[in-house]
Backbone as JSON, one array per atom type, in Angstrom:
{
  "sequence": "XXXXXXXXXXXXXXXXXXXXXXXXXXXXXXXXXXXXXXXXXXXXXXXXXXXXXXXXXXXXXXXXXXXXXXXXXXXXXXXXXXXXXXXXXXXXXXXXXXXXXX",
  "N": [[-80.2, -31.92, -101.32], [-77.87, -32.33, -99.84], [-75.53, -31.54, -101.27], [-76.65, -28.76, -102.11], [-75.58, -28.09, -99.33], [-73.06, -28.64, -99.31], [-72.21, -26.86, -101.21], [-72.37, -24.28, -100.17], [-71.0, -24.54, -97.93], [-68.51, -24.46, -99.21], [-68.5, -22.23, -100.38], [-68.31, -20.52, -98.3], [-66.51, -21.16, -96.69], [-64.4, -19.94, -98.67], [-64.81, -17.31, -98.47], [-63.77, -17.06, -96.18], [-61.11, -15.59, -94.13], [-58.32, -17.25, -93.74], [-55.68, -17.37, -92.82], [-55.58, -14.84, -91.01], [-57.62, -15.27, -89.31], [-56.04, -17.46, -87.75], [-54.23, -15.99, -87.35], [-55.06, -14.25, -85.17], [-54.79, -15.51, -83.14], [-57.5, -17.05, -83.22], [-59.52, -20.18, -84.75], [-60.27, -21.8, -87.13], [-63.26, -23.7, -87.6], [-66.09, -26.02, -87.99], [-68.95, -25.52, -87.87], [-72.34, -25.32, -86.35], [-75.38, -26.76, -87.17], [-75.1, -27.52, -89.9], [-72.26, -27.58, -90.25], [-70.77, -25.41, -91.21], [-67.85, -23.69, -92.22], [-66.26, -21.49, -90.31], [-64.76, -19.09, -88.6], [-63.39, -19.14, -84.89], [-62.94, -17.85, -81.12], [-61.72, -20.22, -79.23], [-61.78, -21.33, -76.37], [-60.39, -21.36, -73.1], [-60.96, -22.31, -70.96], [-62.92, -24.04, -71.62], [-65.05, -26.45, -71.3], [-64.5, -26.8, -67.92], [-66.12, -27.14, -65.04], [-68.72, -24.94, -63.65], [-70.7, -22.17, -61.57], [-71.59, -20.2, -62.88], [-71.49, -17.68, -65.1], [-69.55, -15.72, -64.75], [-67.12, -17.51, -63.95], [-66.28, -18.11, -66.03], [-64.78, -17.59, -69.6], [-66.76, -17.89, -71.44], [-70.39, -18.59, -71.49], [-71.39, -19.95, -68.44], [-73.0, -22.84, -68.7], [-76.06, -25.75, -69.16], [-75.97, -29.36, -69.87], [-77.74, -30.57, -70.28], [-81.38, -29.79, -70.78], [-83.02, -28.16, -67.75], [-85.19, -27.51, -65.1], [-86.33, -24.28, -64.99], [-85.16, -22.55, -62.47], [-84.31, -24.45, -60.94], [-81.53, -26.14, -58.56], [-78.47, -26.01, -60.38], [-75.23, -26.85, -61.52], [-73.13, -26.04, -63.97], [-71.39, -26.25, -67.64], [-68.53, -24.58, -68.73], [-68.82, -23.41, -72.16], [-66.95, -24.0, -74.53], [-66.32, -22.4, -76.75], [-66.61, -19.55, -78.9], [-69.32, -20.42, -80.33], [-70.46, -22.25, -79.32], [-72.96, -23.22, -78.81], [-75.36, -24.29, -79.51], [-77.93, -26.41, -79.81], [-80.24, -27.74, -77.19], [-80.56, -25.98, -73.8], [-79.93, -24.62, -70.72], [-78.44, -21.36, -69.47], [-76.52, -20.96, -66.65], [-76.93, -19.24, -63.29], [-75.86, -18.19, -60.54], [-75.96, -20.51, -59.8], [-78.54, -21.27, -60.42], [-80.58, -22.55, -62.22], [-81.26, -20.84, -65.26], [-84.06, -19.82, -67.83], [-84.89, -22.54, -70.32], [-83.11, -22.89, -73.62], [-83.17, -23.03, -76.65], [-80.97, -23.84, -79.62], [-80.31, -23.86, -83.13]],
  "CA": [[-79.9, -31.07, -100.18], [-76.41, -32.31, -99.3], [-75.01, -30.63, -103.25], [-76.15, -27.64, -101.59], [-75.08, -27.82, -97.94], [-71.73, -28.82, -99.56], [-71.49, -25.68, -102.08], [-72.47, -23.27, -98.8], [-69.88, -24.65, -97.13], [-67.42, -24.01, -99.73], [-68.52, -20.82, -100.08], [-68.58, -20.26, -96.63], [-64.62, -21.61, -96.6], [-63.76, -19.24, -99.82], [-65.01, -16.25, -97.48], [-62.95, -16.98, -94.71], [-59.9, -15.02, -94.34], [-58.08, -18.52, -92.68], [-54.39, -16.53, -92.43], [-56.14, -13.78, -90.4], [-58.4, -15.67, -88.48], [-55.49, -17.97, -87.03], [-53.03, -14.97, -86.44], [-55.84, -13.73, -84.22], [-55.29, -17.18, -82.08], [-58.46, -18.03, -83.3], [-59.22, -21.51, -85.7], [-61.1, -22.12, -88.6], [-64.43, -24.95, -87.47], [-67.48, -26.56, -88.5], [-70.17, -24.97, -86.94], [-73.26, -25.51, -86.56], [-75.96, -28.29, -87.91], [-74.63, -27.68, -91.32], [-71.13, -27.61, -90.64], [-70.59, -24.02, -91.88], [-66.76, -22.98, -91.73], [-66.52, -20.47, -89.05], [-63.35, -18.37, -87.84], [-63.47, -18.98, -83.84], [-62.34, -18.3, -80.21], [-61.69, -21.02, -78.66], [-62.13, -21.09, -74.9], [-59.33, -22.29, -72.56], [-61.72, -23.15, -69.84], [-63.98, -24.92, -72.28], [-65.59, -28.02, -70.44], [-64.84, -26.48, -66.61], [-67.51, -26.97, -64.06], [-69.48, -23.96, -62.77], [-71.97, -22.29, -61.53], [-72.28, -18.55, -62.98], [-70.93, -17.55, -66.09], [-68.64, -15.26, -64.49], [-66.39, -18.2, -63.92], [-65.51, -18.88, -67.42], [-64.54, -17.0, -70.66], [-67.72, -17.72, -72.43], [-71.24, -18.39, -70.74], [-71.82, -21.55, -67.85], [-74.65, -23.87, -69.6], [-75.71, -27.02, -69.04], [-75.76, -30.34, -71.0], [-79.52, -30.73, -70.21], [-82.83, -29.24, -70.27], [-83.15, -28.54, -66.6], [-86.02, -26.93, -65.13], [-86.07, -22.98, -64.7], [-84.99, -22.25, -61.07], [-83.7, -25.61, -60.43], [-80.15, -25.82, -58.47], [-77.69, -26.78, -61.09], [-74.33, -26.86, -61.7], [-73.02, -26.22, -65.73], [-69.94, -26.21, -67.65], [-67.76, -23.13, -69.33], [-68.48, -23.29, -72.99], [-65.94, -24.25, -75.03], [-65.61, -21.55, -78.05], [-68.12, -18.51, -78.79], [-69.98, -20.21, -81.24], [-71.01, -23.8, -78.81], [-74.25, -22.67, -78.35], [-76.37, -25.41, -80.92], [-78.52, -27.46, -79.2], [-81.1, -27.35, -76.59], [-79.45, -25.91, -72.4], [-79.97, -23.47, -69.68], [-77.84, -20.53, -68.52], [-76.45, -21.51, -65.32], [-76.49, -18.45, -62.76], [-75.51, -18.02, -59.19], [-76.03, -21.87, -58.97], [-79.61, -21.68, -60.96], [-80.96, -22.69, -63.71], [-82.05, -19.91, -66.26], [-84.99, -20.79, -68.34], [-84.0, -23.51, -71.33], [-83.07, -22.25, -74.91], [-82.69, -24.08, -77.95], [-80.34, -23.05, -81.25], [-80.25, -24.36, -84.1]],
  "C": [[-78.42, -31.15, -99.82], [-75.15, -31.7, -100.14], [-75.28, -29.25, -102.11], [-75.69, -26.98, -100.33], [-73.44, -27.89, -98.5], [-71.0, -27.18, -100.15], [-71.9, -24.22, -100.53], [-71.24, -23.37, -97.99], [-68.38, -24.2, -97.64], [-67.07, -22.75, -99.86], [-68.09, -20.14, -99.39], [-66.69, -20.12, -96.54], [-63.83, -20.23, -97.51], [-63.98, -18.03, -99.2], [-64.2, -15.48, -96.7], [-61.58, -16.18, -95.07], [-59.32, -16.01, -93.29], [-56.48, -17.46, -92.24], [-54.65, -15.91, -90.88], [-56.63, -14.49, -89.24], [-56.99, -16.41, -87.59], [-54.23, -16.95, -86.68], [-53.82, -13.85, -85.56], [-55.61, -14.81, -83.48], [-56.5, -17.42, -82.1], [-58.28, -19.95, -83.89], [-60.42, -21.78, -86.06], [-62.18, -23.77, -87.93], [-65.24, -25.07, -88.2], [-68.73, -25.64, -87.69], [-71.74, -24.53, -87.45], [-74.33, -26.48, -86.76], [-75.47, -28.29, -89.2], [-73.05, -27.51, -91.59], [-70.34, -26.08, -91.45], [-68.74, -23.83, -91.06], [-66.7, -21.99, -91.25], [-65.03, -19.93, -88.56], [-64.01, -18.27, -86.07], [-62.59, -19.03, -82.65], [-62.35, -19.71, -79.44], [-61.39, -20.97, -77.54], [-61.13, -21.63, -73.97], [-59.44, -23.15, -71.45], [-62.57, -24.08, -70.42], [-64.3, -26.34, -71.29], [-65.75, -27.64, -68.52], [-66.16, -26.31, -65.91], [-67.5, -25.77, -63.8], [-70.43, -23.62, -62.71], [-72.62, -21.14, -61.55], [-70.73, -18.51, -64.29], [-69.71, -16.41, -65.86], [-67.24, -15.83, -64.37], [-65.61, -18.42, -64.87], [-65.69, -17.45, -68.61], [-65.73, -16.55, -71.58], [-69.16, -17.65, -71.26], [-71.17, -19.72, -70.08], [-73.4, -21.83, -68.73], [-74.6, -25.01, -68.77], [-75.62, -27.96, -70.0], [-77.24, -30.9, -71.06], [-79.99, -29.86, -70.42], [-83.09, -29.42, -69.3], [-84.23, -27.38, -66.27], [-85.94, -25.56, -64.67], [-85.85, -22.63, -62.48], [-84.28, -23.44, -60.16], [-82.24, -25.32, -60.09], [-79.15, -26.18, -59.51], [-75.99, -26.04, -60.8], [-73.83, -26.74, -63.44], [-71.29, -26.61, -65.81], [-69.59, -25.04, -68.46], [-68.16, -23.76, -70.9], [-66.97, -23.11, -73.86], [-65.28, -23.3, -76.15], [-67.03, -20.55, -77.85], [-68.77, -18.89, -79.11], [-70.76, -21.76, -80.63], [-71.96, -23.68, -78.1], [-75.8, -23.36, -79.13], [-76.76, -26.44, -79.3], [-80.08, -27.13, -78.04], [-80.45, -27.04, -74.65], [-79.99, -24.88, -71.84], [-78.92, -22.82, -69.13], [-77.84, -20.92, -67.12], [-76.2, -19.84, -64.35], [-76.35, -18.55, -61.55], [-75.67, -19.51, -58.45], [-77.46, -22.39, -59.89], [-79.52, -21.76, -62.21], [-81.98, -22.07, -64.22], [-83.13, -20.73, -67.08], [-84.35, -20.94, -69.68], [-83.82, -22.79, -72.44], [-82.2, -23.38, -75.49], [-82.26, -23.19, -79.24], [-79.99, -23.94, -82.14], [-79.04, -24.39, -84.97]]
}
């Protein structure tokens, strides 16, 4: 399995237009569970507390599984693509119901 997570990845890399991608002010990542080279924005609020995705560049989340309607607080996503894992949409202060990505 790791022979072919490796040759995907290379692939994946040989794809990329890296020039392009970073004279967009993007930058070339890992992303994902498999590490897949990825051309991305990167967020300038990334990590900032809030508590509606209006606040930030990308969407507020949290760092938990918190329960649907519960008050929370999140943080700004860091790039478009930091969306792996298991979290709730944070809106007007609540917590959307959970979603998990792989």
């Amino acid at each position: 399995m790791d022979e072919e997570v490796e040759a995907m990845r290379k692939e994946a890399l040989k794809e990329l237009d890296v020039y392009s991608c970073i004279m967009e002010g993007k930058a070339v990542a890992a992303v994902g569970m498999f590490g897949t080279p990825s051309c991305i924005e990167i967020y300038s609020d990334g990590g900032k507390i809030c508590t509606d995705s209006s606040e930030c560049q990308g969407a507020c989340t949290s760092r938990a599984v918190l329960e649907k309607g519960a008050k929370a607080t999140g943080f700004c996503r860091g790039n478009e693509k930091d969306a792996f894992g298991c979290f709730n949409v944070i809106s007007n202060g609540v917590a959307e119901h959970a979603i998990c990505h792989d």
